[in-house]
PDB file of the backbone (N, CA, C, O) and the ligand in Angstrom, with CONECT records:
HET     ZN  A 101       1
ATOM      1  N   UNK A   1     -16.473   2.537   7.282  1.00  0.00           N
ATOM      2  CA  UNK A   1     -15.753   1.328   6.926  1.00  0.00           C
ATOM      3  C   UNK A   1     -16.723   0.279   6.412  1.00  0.00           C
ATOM      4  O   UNK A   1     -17.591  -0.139   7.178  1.00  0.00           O
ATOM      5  N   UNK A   2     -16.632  -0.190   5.125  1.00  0.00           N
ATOM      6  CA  UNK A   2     -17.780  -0.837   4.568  1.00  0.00           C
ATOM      7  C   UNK A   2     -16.991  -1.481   2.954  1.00  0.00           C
ATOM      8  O   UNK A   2     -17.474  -1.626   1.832  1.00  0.00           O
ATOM      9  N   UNK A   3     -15.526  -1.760   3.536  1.00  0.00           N
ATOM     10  CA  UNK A   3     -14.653  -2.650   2.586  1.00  0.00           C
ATOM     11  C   UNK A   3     -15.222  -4.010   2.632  1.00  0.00           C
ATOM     12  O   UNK A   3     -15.526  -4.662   1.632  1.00  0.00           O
ATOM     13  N   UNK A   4     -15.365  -4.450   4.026  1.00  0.00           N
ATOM     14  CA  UNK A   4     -14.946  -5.798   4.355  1.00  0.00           C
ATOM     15  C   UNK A   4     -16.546  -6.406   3.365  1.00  0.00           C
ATOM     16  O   UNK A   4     -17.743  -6.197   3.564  1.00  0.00           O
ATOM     17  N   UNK A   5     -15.860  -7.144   2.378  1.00  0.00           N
ATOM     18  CA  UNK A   5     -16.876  -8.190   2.204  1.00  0.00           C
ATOM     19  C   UNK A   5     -15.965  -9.888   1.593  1.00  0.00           C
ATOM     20  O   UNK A   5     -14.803 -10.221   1.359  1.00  0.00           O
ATOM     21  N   UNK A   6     -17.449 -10.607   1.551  1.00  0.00           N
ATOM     22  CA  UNK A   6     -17.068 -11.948   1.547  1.00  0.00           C
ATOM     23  C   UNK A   6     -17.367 -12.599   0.406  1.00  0.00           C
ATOM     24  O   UNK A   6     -17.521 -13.821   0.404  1.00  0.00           O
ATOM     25  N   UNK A   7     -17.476 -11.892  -0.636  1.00  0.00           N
ATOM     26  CA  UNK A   7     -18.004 -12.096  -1.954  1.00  0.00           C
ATOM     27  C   UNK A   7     -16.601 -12.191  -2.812  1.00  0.00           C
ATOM     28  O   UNK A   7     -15.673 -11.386  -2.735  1.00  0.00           O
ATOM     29  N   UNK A   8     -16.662 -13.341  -3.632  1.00  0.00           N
ATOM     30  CA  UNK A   8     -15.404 -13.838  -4.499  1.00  0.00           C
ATOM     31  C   UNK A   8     -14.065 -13.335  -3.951  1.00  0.00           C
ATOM     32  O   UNK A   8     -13.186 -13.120  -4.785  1.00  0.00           O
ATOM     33  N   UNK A   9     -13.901 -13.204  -3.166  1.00  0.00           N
ATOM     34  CA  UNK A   9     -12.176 -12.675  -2.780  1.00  0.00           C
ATOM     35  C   UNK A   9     -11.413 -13.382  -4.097  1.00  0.00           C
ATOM     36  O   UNK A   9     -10.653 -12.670  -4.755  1.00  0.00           O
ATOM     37  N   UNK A  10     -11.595 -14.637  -4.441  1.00  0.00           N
ATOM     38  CA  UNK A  10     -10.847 -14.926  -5.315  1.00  0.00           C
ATOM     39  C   UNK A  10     -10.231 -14.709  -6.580  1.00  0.00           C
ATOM     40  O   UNK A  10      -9.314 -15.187  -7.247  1.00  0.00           O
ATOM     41  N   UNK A  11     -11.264 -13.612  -6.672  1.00  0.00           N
ATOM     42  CA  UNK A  11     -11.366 -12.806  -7.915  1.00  0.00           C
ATOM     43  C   UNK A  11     -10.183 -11.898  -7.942  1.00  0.00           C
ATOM     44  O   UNK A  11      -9.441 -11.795  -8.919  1.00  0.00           O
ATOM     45  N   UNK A  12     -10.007 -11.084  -6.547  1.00  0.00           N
ATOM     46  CA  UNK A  12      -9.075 -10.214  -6.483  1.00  0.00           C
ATOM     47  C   UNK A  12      -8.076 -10.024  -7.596  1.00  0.00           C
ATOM     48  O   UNK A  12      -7.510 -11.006  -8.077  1.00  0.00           O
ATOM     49  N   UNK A  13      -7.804  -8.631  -8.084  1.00  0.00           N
ATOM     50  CA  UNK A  13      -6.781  -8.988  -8.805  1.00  0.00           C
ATOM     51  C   UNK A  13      -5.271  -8.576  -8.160  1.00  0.00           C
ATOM     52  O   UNK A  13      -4.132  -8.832  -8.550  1.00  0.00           O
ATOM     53  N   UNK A  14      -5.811  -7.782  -6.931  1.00  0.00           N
ATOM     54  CA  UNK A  14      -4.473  -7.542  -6.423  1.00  0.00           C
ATOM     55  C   UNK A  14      -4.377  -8.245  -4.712  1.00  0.00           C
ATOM     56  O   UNK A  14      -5.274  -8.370  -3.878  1.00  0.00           O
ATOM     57  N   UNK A  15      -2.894  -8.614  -4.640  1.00  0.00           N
ATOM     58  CA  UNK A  15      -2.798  -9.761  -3.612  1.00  0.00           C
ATOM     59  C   UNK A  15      -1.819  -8.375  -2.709  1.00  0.00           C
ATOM     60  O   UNK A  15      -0.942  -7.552  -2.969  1.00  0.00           O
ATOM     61  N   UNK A  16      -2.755  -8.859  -1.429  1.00  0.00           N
ATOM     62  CA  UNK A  16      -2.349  -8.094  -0.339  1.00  0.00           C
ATOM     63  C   UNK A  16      -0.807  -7.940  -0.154  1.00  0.00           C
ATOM     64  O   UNK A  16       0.004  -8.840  -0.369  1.00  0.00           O
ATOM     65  N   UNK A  17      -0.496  -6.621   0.294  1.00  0.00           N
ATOM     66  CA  UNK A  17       1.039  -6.929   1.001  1.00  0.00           C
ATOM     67  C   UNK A  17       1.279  -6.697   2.140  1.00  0.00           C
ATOM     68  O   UNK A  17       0.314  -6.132   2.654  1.00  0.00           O
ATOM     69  N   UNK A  18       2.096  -6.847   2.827  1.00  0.00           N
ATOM     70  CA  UNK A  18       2.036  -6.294   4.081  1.00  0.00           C
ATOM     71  C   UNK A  18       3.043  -5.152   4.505  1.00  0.00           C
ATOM     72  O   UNK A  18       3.789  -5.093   3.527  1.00  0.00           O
ATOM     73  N   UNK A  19       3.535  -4.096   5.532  1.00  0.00           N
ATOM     74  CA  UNK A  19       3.927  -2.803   5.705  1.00  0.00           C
ATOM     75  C   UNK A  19       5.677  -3.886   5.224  1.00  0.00           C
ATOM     76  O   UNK A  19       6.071  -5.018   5.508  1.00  0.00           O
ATOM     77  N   UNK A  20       6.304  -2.599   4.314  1.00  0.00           N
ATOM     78  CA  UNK A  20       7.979  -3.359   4.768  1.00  0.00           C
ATOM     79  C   UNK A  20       8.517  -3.129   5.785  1.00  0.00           C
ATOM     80  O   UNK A  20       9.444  -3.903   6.022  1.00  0.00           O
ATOM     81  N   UNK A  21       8.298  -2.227   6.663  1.00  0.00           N
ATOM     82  CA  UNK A  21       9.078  -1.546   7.873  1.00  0.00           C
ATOM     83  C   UNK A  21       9.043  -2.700   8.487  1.00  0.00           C
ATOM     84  O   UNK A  21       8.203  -3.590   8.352  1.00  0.00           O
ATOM     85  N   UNK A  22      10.446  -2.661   9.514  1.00  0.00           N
ATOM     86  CA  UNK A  22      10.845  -4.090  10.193  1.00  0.00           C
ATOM     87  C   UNK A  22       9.933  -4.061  11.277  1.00  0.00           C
ATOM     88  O   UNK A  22       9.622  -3.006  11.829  1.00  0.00           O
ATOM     89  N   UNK A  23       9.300  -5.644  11.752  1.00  0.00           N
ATOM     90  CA  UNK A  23       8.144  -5.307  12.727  1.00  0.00           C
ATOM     91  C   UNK A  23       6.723  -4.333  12.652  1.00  0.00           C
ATOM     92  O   UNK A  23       6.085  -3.907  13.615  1.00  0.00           O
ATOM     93  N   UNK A  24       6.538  -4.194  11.682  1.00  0.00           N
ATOM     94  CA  UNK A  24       5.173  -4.097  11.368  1.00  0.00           C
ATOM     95  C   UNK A  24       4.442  -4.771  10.877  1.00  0.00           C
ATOM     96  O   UNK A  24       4.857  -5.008   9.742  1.00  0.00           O
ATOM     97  N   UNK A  25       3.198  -5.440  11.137  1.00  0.00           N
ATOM     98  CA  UNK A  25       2.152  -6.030  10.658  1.00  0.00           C
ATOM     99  C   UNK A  25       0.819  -5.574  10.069  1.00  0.00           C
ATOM    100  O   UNK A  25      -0.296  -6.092  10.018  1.00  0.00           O
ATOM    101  N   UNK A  26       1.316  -4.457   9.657  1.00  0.00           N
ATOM    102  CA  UNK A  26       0.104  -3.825   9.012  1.00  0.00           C
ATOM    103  C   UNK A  26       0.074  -3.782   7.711  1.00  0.00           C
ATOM    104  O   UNK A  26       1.124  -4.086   7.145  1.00  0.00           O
ATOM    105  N   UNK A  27      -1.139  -3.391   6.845  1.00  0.00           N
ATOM    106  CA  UNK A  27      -1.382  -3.882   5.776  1.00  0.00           C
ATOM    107  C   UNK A  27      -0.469  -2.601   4.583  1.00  0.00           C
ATOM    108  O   UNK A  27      -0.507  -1.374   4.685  1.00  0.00           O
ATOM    109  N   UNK A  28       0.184  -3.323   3.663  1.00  0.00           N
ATOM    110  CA  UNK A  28       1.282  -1.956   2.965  1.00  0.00           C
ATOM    111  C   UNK A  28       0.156  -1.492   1.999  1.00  0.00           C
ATOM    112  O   UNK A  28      -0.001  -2.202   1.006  1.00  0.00           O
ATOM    113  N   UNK A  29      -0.545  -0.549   2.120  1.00  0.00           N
ATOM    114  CA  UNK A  29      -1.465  -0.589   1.308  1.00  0.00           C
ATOM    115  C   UNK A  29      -1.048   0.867  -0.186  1.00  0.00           C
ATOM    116  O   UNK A  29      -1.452   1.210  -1.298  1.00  0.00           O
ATOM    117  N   UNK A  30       0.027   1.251   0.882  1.00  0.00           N
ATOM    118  CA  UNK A  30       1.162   2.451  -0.283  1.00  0.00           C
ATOM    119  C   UNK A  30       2.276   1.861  -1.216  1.00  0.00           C
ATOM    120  O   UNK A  30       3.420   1.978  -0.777  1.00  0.00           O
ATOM    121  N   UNK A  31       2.123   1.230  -2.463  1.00  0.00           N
ATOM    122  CA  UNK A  31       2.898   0.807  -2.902  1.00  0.00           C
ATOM    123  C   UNK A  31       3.853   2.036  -3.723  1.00  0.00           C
ATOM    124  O   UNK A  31       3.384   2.745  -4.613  1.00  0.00           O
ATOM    125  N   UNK A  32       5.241   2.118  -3.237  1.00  0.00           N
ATOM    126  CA  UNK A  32       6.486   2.599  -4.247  1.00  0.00           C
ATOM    127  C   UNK A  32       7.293   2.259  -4.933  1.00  0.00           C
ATOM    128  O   UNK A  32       8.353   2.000  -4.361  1.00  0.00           O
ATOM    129  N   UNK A  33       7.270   2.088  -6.327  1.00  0.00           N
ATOM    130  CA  UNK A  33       7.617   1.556  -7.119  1.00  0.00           C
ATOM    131  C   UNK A  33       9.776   2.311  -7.094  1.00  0.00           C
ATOM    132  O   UNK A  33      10.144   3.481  -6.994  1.00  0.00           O
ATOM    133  N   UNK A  34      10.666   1.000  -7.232  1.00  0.00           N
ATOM    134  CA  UNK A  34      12.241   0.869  -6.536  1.00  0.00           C
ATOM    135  C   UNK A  34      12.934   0.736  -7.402  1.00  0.00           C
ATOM    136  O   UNK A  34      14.159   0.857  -7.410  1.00  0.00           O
ATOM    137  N   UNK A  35      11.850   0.322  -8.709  1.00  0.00           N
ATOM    138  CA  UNK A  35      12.720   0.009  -9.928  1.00  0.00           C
ATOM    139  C   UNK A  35      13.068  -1.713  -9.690  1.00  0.00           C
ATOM    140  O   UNK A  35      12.981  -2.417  -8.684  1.00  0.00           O
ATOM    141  N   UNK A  36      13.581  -2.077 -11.389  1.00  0.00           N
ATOM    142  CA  UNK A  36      13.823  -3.391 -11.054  1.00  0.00           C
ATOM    143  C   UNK A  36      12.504  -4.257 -10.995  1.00  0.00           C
ATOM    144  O   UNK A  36      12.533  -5.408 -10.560  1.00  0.00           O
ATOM    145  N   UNK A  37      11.322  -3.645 -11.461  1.00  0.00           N
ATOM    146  CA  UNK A  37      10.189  -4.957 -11.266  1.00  0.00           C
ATOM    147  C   UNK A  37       9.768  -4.720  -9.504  1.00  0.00           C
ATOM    148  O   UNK A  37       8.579  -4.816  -9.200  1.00  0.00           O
ATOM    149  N   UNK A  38      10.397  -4.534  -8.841  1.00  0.00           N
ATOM    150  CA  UNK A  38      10.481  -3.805  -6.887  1.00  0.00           C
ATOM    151  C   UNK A  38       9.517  -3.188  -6.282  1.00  0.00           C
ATOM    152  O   UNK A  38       9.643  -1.972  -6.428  1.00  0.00           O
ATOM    153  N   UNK A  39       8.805  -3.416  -5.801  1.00  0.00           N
ATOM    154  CA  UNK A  39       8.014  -2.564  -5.041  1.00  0.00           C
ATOM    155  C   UNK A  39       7.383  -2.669  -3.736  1.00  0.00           C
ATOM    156  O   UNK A  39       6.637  -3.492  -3.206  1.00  0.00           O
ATOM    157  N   UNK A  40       8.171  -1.064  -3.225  1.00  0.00           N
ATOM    158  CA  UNK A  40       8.208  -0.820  -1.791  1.00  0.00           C
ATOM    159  C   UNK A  40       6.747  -1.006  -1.022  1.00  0.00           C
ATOM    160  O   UNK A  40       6.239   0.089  -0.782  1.00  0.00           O
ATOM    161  N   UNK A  41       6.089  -1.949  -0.655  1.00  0.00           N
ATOM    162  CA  UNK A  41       4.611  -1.682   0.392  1.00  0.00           C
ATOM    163  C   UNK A  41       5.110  -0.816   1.555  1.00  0.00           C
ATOM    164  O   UNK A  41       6.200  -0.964   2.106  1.00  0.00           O
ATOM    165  N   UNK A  42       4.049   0.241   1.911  1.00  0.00           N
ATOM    166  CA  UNK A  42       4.256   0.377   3.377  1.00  0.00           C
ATOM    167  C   UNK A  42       2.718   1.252   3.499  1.00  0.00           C
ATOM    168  O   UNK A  42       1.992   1.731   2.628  1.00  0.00           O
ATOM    169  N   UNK A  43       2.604   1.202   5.101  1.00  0.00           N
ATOM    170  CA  UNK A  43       1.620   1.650   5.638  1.00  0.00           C
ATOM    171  C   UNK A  43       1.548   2.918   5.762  1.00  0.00           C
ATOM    172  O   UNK A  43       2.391   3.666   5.266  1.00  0.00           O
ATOM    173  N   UNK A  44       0.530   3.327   6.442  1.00  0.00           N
ATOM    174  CA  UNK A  44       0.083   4.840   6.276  1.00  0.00           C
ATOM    175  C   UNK A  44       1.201   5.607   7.208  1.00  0.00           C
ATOM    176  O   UNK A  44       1.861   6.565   6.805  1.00  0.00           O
ATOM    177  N   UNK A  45       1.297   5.066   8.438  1.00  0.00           N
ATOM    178  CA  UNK A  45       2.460   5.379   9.322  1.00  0.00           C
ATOM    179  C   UNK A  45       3.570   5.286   8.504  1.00  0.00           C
ATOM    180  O   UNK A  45       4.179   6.297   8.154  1.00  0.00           O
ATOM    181  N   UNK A  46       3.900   4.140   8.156  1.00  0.00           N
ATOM    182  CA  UNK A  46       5.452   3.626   7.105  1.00  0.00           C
ATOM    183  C   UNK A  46       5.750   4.554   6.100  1.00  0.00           C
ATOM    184  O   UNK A  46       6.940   4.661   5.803  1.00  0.00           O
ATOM    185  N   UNK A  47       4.994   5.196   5.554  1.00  0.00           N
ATOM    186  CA  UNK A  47       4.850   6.048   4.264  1.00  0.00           C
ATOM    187  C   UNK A  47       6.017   6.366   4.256  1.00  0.00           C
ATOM    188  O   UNK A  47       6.332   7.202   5.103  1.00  0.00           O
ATOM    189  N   UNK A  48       7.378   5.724   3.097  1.00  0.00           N
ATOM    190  CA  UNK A  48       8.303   6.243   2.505  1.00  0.00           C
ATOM    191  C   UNK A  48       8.188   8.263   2.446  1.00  0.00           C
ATOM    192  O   UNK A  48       7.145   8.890   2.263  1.00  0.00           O
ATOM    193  N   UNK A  49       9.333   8.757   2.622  1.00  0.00           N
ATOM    194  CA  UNK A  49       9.287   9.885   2.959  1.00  0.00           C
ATOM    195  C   UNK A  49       8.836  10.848   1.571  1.00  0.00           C
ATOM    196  O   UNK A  49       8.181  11.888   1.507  1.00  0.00           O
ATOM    197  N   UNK A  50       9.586   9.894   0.357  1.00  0.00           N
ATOM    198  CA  UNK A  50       9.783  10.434  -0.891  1.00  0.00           C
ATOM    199  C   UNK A  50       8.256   9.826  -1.620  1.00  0.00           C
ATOM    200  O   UNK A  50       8.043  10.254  -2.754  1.00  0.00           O
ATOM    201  N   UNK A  51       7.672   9.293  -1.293  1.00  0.00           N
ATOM    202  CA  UNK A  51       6.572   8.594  -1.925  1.00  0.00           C
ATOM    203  C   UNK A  51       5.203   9.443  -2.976  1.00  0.00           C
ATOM    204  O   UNK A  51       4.542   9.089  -3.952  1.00  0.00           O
ATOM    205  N   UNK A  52       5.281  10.836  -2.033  1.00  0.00           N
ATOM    206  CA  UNK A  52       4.668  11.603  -2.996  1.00  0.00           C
ATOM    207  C   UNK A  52       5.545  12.164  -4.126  1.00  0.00           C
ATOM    208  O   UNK A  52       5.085  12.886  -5.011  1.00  0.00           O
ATOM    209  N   UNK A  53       6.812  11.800  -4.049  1.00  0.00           N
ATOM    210  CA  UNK A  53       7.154  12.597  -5.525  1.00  0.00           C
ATOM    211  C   UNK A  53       6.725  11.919  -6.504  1.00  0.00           C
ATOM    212  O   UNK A  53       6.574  10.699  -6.561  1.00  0.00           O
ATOM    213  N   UNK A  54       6.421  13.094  -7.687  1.00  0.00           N
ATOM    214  CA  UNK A  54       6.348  12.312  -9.351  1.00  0.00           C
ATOM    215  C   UNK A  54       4.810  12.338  -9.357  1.00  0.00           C
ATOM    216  O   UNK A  54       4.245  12.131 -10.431  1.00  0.00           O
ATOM    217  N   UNK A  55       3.689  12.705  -7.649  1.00  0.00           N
ATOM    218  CA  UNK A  55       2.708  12.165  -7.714  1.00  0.00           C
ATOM    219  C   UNK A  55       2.045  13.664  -7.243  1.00  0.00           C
ATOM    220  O   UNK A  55       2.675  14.663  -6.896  1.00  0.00           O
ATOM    221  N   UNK A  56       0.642  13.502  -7.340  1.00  0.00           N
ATOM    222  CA  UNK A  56      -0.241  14.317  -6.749  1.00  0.00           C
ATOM    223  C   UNK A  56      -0.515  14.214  -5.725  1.00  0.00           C
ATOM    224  O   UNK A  56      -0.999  13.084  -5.648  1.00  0.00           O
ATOM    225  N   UNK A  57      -0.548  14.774  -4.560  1.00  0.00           N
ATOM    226  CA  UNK A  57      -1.303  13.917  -3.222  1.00  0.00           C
ATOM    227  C   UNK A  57      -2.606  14.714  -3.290  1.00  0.00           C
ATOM    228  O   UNK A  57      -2.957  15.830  -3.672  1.00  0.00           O
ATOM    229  N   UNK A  58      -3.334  13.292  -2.575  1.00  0.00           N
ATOM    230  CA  UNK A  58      -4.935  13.762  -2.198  1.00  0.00           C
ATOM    231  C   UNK A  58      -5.437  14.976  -1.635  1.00  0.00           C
ATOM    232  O   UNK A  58      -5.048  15.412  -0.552  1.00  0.00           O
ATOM    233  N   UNK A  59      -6.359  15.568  -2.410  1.00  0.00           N
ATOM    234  CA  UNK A  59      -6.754  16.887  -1.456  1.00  0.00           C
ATOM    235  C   UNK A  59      -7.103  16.477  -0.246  1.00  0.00           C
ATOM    236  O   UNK A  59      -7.781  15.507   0.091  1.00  0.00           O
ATOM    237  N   UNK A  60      -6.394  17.595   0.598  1.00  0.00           N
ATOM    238  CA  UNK A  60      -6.954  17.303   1.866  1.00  0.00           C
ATOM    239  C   UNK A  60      -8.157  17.506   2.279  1.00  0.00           C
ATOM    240  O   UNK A  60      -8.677  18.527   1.826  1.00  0.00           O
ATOM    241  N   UNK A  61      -8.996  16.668   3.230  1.00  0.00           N
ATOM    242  CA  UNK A  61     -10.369  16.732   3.879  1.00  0.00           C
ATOM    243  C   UNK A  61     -10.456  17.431   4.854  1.00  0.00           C
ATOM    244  O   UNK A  61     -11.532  17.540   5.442  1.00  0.00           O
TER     245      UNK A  61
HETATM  246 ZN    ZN A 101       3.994   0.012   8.713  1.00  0.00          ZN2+
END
């Protein structure tokens, strides 16, 4: 773990979201696109069920 830094955050071009699942506070870092401009955040737990379709998923480690 060697994300965290403190250098220009401001720069960011993408602004955090947080999980959509009700009562979660974790960071949505899986965005699914709902249509409409829409898009679903959710966490690694949250992971929309359908989220890999249309997509490749990561080889596994
Ligand atoms: Zn979540």
């Amino acid at each position: 773990m060697s994300d965290v830094s403190g250098a220009k955050s401001n720069q960011d071009v993408h602004v955090a979201e947080k999980c959509g699942h009700p009562g979660c506070d974790a960071w949505g870092i899986f965005g699914k696109e709902r249509g409409r401009g829409i898009t679903e955040w959710r966490c690694w737990e949250h992971l929309a069920a359908d989220y890999w379709e249309g997509r490749e998923k990561p080889p596994a480690r």
